[in-house]
C-alpha positions in Angstrom: 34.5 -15.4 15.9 37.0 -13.0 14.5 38.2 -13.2 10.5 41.1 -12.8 8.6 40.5 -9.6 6.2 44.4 -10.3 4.4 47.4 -11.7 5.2 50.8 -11.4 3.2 53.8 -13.6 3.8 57.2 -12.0 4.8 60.6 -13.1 5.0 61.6 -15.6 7.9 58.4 -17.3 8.4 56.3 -14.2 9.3 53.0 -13.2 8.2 51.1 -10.1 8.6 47.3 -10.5 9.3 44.5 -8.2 9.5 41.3 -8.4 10.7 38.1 -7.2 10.4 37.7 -5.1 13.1 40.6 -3.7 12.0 43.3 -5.1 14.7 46.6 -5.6 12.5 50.2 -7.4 13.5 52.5 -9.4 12.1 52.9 -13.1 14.1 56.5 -15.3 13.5 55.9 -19.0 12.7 59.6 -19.9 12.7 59.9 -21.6 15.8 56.0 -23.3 15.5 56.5 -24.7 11.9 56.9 -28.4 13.0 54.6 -31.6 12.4 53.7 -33.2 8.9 51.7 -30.8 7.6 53.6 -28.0 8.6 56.8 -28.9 7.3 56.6 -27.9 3.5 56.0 -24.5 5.1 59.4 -24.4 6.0 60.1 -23.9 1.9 60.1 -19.7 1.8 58.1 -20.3 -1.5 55.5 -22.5 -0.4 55.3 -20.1 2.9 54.5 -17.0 0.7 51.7 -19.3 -0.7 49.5 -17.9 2.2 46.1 -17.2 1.9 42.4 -16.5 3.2 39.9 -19.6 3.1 35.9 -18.5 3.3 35.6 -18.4 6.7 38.6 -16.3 7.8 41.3 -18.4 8.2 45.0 -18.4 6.9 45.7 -21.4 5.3 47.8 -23.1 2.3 47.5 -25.4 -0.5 48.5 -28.9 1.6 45.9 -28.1 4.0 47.8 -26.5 6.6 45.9 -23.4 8.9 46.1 -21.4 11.5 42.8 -20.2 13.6 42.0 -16.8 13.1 41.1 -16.8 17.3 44.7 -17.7 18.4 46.7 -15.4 16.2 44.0 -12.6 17.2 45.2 -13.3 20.7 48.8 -13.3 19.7 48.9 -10.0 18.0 46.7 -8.6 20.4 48.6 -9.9 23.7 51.9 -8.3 21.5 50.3 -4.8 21.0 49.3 -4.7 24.7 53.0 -5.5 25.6 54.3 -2.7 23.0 
């Protein structure tokens, strides 16, 4: 399983993650911020609360996260389409 290494929040609902191995991207959550726990993301301020939990995944305070697997995939699938 791949791991976050850092992420920082960005303006309009984008992070920028890297990983380990040292693959790096920035994904955009504006159009996939939907569903209870994802709506108080949707607050720019509570978006930039962003972090790394201790096993690699981006997550914030109400419990909200992303898998580190799928938004390996999506960075990767948009540096091979670059």
């Amino acid at each position: 399983m791949v791991r976050v290494a850092r992420v920082e929040a960005l303006p309009d609902y984008r992070l920028e993650v890297w990983f380990e191995d040292g693959t790096h991207g920035v994904i955009s959550l504006a159009d996939e911020l939907y569903g209870p726990v994802f709506e108080p993301l949707k607050d720019p301020a509570f978006f930039a609360k962003a972090t790394i939990d201790e096993f690699g995944t981006v997550c914030w305070p109400n419990g909200a996260d992303l898998a580190p697997d799928a938004l390996y995939e999506d960075i990767r699938k948009t540096s091979d389409a670059a």
